[in-house]
C-alpha positions as CSV (number, residue, x, y, z in Angstrom):
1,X,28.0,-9.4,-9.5
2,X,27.3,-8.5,-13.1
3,X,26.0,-5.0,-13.9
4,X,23.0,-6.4,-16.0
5,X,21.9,-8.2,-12.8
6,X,21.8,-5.6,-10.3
7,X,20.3,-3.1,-13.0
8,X,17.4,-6.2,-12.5
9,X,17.0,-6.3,-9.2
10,X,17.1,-2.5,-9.4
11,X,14.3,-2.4,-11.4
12,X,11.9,-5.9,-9.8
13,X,12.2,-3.9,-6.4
14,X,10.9,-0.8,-7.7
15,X,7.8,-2.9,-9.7
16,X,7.1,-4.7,-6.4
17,X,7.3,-1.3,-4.7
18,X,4.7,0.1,-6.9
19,X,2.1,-2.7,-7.0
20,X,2.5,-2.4,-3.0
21,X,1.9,1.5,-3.3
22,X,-0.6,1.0,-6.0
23,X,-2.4,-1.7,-3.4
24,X,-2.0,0.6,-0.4
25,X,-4.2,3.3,-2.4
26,X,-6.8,1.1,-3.2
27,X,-7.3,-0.1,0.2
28,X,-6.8,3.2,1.8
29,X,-9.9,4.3,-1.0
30,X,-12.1,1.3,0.0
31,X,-11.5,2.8,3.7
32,X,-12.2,6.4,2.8
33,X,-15.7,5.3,0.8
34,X,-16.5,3.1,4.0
35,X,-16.1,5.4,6.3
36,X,-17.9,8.1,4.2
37,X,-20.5,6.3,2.8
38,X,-21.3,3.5,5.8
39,X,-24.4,2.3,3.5
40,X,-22.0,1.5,0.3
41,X,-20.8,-1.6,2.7
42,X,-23.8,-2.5,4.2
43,X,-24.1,-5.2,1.6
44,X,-20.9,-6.8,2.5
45,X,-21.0,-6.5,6.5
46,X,-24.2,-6.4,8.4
47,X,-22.6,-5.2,12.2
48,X,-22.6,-1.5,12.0
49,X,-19.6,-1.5,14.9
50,X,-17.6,-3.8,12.6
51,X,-18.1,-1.6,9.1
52,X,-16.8,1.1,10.9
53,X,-14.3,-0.4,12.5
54,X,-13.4,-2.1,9.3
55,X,-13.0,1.0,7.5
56,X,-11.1,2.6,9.9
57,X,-8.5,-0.1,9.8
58,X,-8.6,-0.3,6.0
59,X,-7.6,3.5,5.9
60,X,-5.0,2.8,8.2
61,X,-3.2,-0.1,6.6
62,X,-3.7,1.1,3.2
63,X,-1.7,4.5,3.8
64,X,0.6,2.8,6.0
65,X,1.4,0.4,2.8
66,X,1.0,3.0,0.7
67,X,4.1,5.1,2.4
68,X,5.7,1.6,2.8
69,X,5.4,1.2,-1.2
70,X,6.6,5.0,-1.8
71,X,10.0,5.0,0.2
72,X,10.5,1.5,-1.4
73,X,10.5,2.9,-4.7
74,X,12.3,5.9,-3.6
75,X,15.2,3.6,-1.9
76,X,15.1,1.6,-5.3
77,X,16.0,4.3,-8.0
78,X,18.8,5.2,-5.6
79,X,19.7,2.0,-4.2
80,X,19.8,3.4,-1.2
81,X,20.1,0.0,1.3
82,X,19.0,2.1,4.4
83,X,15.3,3.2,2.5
84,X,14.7,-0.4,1.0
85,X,14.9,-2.0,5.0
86,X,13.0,0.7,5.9
């Protein structure tokens, strides 16, 4: 494999690994502010069990992504195989 193409894929993974980082964030903030600030969301979802729920579950899968999109990047500037099937 040429050198130019795996200095690519090098670089792709880690741009895919920050836009799932960078998505992560954004739902773990729309969690934080939900769980907060339960009135902000009472526009979007009328059941108060499901808005907290909701926001719960946002937080959860947002850091989880977020740490998902970090040690891909990580894994990717090292190409380090084990870190990217993490």
């Amino acid at each position: 494999v040429p050198m130019g193409v795996l200095s690519c894929m090098k670089y792709l993974m880690f741009i895919f690994n920050v836009l799932v980082f960078a998505g992560g964030t954004c739902l773990a903030a729309v969690g934080v502010w939900g769980a907060a600030d339960p009135a902000g969301l009472s526009a979007l979802v009328a059941a108060r069990a499901a808005r907290s729920a909701g926001s719960w579950l946002l937080l959860g899968v947002g850091i989880a992504l977020a740490l998902l999109g970090g040690v891909g990047c990580w894994g990717a500037l090292r190409r380090s195989r084990p870190l990217l099937l993490l």
